[in-house]
C-alpha positions as a Markdown table, in Angstrom:
| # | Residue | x | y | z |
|---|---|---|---|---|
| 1 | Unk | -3.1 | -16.4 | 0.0 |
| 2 | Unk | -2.1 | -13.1 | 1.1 |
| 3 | Unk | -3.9 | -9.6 | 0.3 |
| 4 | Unk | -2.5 | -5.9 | 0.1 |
| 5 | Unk | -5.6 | -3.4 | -0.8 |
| 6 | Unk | -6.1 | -0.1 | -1.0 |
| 7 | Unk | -9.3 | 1.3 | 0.9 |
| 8 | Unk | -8.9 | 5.0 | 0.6 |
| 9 | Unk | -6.7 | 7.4 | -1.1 |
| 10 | Unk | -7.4 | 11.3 | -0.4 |
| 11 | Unk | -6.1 | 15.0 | -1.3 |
| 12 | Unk | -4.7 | 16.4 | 2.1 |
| 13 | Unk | -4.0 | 19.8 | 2.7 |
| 14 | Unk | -0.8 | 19.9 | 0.5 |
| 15 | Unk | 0.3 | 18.3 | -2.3 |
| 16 | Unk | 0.8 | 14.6 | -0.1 |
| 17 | Unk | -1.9 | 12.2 | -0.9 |
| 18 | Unk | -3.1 | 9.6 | 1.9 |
| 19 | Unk | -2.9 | 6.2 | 1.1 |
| 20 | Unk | -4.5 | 3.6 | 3.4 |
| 21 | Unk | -5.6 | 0.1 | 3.3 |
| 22 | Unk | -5.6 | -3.5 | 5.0 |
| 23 | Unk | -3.3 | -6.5 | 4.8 |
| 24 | Unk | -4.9 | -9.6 | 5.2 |
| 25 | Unk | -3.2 | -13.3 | 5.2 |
| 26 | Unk | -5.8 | -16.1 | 4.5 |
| 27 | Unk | -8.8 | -13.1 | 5.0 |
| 28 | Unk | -7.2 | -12.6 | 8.5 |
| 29 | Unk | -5.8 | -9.3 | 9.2 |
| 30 | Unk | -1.9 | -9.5 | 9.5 |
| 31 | Unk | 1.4 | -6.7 | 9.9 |
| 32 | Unk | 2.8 | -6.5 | 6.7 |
| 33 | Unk | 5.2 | -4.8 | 5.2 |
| 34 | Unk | 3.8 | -2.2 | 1.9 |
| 35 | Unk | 5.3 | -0.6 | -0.5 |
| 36 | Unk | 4.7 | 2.3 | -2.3 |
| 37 | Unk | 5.4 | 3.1 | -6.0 |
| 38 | Unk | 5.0 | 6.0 | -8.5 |
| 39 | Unk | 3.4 | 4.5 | -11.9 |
| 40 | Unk | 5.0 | 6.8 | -13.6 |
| 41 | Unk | 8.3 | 6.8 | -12.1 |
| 42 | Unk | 8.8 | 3.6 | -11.1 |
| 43 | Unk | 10.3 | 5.1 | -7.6 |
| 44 | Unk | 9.6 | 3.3 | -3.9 |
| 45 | Unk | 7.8 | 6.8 | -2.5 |
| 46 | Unk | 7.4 | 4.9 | 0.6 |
| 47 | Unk | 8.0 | 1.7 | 2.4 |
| 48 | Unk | 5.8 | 1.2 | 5.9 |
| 49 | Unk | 4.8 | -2.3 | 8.3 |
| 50 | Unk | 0.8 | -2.8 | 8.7 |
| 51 | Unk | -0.4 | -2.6 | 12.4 |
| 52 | Unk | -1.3 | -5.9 | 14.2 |
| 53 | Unk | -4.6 | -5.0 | 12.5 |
| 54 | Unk | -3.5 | -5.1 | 8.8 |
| 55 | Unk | -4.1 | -1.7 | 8.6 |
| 56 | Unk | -1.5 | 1.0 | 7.0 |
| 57 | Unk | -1.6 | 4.7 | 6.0 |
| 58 | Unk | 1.0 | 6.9 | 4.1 |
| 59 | Unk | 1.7 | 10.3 | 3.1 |
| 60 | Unk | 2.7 | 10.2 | -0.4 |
| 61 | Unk | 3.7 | 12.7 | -2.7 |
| 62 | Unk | 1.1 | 13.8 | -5.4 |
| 63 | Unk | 1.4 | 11.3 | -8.3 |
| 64 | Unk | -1.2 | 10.4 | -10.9 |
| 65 | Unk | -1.2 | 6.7 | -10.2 |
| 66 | Unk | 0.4 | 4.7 | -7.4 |
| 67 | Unk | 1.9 | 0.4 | -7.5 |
| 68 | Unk | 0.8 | -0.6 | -4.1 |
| 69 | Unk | 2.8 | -3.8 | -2.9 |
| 70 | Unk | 2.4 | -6.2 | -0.1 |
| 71 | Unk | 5.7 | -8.4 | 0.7 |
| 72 | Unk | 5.5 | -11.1 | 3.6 |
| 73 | Unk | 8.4 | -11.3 | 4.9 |
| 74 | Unk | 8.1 | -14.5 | 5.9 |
| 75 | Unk | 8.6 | -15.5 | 2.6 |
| 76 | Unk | 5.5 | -18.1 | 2.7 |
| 77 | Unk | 3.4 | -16.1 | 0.1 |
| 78 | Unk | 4.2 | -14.3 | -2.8 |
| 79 | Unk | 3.7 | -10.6 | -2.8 |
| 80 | Unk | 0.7 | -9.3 | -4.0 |
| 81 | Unk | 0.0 | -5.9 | -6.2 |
| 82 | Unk | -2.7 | -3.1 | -6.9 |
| 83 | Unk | -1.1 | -1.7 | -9.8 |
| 84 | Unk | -2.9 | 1.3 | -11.7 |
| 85 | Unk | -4.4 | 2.6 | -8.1 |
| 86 | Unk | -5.4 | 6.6 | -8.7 |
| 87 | Unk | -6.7 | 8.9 | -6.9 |
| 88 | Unk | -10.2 | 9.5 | -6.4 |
């Protein structure tokens, strides 16, 4: 089974917000590639690859709630979502 989360999402200076997390693969930290959605829109904000670590971070612009997507490219697992993710 393969995991996108979310870990952190802050306020930075302007109106971006941070969003970073892990991908995992099986509970093992993998590169994957995330996507980033408005809730409200429905618009990709932002499409990055994980490290070699799992780990990702974007700046996004301010929304109220985000779709976070994992996609293995490899096409042996599904994708995986955290819809509804707001920030804190």
């Amino acid at each position: 089974m393969f995991f996108a989360h979310v870990n952190l999402i802050k306020e930075s200076t302007s109106k971006l917000k941070v969003i970073a997390g892990r991908t995992l693969e099986m509970g093992v930290p993998k590169s994957k590639l995330v996507r980033i959605f408005s809730r409200s829109s429905g618009a990709l904000l932002k499409q990055i690859k994980s490290d070699s670590n799992g780990h990702y971070k974007a700046y996004v612009p301010y929304d109220s709630a985000y779709l976070i997507v994992g996609v293995d490219q490899n096409k042996i697992f599904n994708a995986t979502a955290q819809d509804n993710v707001v920030p804190k």
